[in-house]
mmCIF file of the N, C-alpha and C atoms, coordinates in Angstrom:
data_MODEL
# 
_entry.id   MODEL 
# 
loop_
_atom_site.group_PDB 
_atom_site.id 
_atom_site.type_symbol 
_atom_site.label_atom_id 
_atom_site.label_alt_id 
_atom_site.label_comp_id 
_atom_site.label_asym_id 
_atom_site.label_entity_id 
_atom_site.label_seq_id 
_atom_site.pdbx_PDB_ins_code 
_atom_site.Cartn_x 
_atom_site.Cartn_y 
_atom_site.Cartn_z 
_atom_site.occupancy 
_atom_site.B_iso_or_equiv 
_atom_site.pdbx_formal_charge 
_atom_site.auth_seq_id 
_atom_site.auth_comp_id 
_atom_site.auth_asym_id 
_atom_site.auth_atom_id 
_atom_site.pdbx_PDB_model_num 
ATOM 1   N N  . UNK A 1 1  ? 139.362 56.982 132.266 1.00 0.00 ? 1  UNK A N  1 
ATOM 2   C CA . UNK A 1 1  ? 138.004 56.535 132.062 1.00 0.00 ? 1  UNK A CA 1 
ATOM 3   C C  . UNK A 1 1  ? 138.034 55.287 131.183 1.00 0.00 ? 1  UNK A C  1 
ATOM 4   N N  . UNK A 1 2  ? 137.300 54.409 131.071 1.00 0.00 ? 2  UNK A N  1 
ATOM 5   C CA . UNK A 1 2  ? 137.175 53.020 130.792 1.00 0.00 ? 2  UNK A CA 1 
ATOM 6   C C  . UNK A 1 2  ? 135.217 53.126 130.099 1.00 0.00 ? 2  UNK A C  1 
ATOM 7   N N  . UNK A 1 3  ? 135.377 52.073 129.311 1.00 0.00 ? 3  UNK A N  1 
ATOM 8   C CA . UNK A 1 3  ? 134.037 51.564 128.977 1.00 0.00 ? 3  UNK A CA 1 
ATOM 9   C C  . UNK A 1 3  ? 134.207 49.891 128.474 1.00 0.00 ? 3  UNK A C  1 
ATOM 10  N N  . UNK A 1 4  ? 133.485 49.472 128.741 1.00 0.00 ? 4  UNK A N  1 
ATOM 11  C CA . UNK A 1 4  ? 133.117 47.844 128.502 1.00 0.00 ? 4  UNK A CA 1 
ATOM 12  C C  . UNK A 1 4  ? 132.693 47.737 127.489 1.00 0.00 ? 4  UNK A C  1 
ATOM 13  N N  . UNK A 1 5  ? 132.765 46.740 126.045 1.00 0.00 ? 5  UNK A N  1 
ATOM 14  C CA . UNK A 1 5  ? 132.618 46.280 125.293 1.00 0.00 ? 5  UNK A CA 1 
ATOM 15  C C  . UNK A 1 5  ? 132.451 45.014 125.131 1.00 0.00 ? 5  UNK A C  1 
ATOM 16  N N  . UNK A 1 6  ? 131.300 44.700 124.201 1.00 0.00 ? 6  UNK A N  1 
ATOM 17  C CA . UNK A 1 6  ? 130.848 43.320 124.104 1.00 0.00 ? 6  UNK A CA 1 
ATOM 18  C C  . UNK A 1 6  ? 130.475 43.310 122.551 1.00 0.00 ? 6  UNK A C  1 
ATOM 19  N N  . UNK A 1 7  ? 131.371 42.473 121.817 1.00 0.00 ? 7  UNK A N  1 
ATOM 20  C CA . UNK A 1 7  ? 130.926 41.646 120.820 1.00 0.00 ? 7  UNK A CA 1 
ATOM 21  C C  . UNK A 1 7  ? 129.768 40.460 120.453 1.00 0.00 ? 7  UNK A C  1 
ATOM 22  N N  . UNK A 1 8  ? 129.093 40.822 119.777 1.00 0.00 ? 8  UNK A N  1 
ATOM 23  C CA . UNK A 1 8  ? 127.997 39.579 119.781 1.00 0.00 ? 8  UNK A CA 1 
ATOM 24  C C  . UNK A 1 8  ? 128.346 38.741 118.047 1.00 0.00 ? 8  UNK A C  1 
ATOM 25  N N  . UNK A 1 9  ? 129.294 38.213 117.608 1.00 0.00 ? 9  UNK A N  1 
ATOM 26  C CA . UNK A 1 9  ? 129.575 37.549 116.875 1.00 0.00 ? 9  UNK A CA 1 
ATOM 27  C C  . UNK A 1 9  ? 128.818 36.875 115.911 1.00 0.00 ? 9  UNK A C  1 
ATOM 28  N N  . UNK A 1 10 ? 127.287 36.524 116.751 1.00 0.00 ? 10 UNK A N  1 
ATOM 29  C CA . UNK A 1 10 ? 127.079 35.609 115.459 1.00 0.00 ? 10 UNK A CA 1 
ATOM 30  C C  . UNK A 1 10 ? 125.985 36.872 114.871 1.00 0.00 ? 10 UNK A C  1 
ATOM 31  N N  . UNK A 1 11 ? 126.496 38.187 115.128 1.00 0.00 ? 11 UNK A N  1 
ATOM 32  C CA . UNK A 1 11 ? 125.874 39.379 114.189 1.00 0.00 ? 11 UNK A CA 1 
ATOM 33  C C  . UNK A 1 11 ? 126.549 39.637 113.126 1.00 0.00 ? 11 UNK A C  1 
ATOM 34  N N  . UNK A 1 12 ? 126.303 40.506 112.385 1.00 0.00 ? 12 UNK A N  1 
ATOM 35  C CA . UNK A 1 12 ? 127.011 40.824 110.689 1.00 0.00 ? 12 UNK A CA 1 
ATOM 36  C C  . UNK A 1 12 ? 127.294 42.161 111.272 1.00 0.00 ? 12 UNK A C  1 
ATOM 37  N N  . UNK A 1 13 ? 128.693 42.555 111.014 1.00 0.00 ? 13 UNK A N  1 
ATOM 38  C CA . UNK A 1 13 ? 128.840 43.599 110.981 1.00 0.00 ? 13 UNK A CA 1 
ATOM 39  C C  . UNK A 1 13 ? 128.756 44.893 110.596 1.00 0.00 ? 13 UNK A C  1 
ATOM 40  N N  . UNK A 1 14 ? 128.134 45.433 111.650 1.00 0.00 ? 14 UNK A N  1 
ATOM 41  C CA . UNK A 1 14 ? 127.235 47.108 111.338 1.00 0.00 ? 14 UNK A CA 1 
ATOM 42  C C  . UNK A 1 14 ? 125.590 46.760 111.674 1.00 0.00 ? 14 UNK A C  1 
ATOM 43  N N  . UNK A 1 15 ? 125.488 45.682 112.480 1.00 0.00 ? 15 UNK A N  1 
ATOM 44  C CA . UNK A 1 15 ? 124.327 45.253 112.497 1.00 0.00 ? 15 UNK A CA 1 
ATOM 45  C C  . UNK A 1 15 ? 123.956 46.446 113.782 1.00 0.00 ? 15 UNK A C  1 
ATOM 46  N N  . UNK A 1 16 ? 122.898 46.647 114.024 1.00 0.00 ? 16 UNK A N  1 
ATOM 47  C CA . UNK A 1 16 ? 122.691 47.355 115.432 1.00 0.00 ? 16 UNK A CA 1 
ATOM 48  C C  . UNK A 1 16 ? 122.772 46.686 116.833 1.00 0.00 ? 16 UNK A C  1 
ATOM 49  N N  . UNK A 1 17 ? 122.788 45.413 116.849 1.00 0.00 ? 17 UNK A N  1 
ATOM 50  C CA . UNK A 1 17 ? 122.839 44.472 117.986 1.00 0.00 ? 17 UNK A CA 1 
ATOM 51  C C  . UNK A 1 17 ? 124.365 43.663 117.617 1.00 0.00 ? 17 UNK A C  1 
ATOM 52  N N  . UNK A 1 18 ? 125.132 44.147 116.863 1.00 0.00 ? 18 UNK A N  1 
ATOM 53  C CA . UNK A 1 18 ? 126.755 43.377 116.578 1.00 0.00 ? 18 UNK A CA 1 
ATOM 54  C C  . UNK A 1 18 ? 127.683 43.694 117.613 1.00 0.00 ? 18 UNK A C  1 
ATOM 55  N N  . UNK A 1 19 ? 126.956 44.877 118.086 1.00 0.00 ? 19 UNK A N  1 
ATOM 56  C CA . UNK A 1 19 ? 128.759 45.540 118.939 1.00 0.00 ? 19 UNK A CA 1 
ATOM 57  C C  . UNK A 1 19 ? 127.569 46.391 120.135 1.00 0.00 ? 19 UNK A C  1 
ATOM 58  N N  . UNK A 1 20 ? 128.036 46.107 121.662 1.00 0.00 ? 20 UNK A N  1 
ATOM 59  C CA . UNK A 1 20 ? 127.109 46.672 122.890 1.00 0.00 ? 20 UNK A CA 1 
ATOM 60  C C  . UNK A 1 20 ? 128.701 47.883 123.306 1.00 0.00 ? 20 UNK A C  1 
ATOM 61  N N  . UNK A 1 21 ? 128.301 49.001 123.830 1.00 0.00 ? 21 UNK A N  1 
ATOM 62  C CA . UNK A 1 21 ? 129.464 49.762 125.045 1.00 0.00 ? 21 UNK A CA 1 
ATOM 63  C C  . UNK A 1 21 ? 128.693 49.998 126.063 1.00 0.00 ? 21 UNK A C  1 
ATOM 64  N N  . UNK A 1 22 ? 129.311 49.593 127.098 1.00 0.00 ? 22 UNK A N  1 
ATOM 65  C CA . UNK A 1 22 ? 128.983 49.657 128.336 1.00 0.00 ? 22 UNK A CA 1 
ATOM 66  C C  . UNK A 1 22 ? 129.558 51.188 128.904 1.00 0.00 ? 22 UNK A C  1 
ATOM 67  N N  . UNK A 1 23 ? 129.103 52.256 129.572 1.00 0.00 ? 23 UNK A N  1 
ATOM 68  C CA . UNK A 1 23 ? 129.607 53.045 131.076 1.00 0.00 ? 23 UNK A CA 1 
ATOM 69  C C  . UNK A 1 23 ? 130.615 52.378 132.208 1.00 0.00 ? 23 UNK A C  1 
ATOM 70  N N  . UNK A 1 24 ? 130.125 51.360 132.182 1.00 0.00 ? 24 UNK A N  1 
ATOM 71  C CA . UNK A 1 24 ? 130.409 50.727 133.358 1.00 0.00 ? 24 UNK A CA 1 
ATOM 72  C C  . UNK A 1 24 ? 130.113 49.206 133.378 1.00 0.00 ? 24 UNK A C  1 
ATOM 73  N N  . UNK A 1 25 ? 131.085 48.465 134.400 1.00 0.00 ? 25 UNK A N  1 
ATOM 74  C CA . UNK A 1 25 ? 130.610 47.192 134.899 1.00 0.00 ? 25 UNK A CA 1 
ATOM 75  C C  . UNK A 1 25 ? 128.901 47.066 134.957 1.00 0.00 ? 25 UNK A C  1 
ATOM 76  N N  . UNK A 1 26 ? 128.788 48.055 136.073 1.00 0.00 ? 26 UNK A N  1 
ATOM 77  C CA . UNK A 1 26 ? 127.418 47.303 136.602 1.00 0.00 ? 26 UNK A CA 1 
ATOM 78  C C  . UNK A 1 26 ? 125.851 47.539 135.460 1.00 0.00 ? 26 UNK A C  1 
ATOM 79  N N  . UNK A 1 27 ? 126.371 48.585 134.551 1.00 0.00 ? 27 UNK A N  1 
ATOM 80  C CA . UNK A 1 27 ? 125.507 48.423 133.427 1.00 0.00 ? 27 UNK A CA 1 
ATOM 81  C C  . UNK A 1 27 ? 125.569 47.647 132.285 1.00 0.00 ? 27 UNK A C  1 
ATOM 82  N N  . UNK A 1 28 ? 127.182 46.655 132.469 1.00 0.00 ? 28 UNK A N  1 
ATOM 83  C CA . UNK A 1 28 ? 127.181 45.435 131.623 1.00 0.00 ? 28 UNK A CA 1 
ATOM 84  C C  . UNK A 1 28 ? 126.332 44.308 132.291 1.00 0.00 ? 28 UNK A C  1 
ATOM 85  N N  . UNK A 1 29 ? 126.883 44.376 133.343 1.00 0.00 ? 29 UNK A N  1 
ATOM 86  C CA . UNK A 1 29 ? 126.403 43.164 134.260 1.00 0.00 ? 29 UNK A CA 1 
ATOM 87  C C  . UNK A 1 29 ? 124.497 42.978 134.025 1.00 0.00 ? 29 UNK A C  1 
ATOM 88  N N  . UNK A 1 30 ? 124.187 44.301 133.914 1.00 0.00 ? 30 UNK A N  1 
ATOM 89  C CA . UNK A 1 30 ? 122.484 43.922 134.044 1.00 0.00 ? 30 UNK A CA 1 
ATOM 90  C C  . UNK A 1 30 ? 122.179 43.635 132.870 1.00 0.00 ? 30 UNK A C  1 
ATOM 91  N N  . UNK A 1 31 ? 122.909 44.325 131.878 1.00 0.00 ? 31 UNK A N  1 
ATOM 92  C CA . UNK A 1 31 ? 122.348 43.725 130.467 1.00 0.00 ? 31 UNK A CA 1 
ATOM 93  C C  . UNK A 1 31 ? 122.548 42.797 130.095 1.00 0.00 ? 31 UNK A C  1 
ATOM 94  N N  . UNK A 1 32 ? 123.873 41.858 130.653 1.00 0.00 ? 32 UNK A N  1 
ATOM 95  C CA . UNK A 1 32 ? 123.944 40.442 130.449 1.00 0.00 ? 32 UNK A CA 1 
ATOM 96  C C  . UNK A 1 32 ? 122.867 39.379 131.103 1.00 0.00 ? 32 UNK A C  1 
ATOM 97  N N  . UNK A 1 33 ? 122.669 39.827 132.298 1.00 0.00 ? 33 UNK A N  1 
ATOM 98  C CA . UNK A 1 33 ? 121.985 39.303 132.955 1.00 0.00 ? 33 UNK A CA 1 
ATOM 99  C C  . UNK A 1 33 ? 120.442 39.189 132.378 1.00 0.00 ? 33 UNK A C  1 
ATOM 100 N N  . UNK A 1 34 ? 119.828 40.065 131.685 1.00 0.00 ? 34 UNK A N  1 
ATOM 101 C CA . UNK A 1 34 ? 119.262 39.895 130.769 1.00 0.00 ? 34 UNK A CA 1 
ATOM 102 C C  . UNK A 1 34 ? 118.756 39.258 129.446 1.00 0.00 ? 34 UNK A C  1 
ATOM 103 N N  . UNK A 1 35 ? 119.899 39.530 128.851 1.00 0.00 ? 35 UNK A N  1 
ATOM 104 C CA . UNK A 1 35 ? 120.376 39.206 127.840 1.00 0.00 ? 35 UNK A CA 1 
ATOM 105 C C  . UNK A 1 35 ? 121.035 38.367 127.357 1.00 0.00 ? 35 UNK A C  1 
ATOM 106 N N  . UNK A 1 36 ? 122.283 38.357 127.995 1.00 0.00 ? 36 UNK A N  1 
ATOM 107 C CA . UNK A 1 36 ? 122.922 37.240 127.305 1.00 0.00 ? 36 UNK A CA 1 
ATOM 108 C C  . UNK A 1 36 ? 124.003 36.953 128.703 1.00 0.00 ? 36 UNK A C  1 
ATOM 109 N N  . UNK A 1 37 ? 123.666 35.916 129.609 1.00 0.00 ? 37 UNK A N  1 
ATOM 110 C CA . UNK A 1 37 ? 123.857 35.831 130.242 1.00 0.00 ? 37 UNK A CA 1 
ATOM 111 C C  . UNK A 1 37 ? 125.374 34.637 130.366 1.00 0.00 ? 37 UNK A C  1 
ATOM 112 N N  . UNK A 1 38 ? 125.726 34.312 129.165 1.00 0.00 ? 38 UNK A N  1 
ATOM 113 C CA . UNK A 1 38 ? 127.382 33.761 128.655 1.00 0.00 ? 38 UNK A CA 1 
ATOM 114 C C  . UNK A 1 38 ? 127.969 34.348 128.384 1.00 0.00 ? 38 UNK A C  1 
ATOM 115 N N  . UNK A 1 39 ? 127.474 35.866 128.229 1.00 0.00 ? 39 UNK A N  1 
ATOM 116 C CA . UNK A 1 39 ? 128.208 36.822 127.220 1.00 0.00 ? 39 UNK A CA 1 
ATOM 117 C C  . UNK A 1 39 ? 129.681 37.484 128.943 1.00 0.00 ? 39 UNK A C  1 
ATOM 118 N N  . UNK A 1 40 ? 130.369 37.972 127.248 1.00 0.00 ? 40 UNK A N  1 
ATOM 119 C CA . UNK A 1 40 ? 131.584 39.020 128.291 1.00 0.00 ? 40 UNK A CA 1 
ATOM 120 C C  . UNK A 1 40 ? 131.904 40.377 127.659 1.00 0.00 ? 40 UNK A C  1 
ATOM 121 N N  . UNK A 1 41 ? 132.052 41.113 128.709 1.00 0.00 ? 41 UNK A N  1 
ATOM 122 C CA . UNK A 1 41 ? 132.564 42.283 128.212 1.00 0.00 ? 41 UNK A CA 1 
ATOM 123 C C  . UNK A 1 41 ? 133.715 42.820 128.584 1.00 0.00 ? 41 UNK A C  1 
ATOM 124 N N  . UNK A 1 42 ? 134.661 43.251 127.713 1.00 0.00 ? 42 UNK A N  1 
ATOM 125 C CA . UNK A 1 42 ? 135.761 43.630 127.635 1.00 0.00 ? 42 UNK A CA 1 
ATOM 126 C C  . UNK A 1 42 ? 136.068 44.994 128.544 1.00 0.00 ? 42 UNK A C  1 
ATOM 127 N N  . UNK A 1 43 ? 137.329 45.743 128.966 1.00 0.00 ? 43 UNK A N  1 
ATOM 128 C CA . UNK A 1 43 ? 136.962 46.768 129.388 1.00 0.00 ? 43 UNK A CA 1 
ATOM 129 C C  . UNK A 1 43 ? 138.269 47.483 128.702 1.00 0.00 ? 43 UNK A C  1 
ATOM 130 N N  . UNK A 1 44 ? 138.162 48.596 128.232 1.00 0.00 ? 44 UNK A N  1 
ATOM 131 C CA . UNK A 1 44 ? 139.232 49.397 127.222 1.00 0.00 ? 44 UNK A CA 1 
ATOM 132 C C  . UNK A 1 44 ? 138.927 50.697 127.957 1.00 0.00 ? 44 UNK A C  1 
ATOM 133 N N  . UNK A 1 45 ? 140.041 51.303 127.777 1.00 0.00 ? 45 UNK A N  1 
ATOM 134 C CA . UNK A 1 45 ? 140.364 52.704 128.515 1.00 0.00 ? 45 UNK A CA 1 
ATOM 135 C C  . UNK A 1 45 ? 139.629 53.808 126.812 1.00 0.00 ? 45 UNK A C  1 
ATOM 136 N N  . UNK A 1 46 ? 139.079 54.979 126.984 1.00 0.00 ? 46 UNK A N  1 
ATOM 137 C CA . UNK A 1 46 ? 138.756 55.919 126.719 1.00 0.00 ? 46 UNK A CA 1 
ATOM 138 C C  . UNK A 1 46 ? 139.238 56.510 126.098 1.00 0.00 ? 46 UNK A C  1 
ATOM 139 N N  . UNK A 1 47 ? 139.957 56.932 124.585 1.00 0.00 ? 47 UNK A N  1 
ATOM 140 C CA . UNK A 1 47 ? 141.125 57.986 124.679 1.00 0.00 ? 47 UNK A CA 1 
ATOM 141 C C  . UNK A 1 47 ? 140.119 59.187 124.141 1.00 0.00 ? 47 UNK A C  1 
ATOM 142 N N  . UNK A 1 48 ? 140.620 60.615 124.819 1.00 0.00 ? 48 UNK A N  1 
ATOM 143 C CA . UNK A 1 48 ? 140.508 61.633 124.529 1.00 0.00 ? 48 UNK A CA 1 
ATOM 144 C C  . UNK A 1 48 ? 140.853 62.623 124.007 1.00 0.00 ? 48 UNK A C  1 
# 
């Protein structure tokens, strides 16, 4: 299992809008598309 991560940098850290996790691609994709549409999200495996 995998989730997407997106840093938003010019936040302070621990901010509530500093750090996004995605489910999935296609629920990064819409929130960028939204949102921040330069932005990227990373994708990191899950550990359990």
């Amino acid at each position: 299992m995998t989730a997407f991560v997106y840093v938003n940098t010019s936040r302070q850290v621990g901010d509530a809008d500093h750090i996004k996790v995605f489910a999935n691609a296609d629920a990064a994709e819409k929130w960028f598309e939204e949102n921040a549409p330069e932005g990227v999200a990373f994708e990191y495996d899950v550990l359990e």
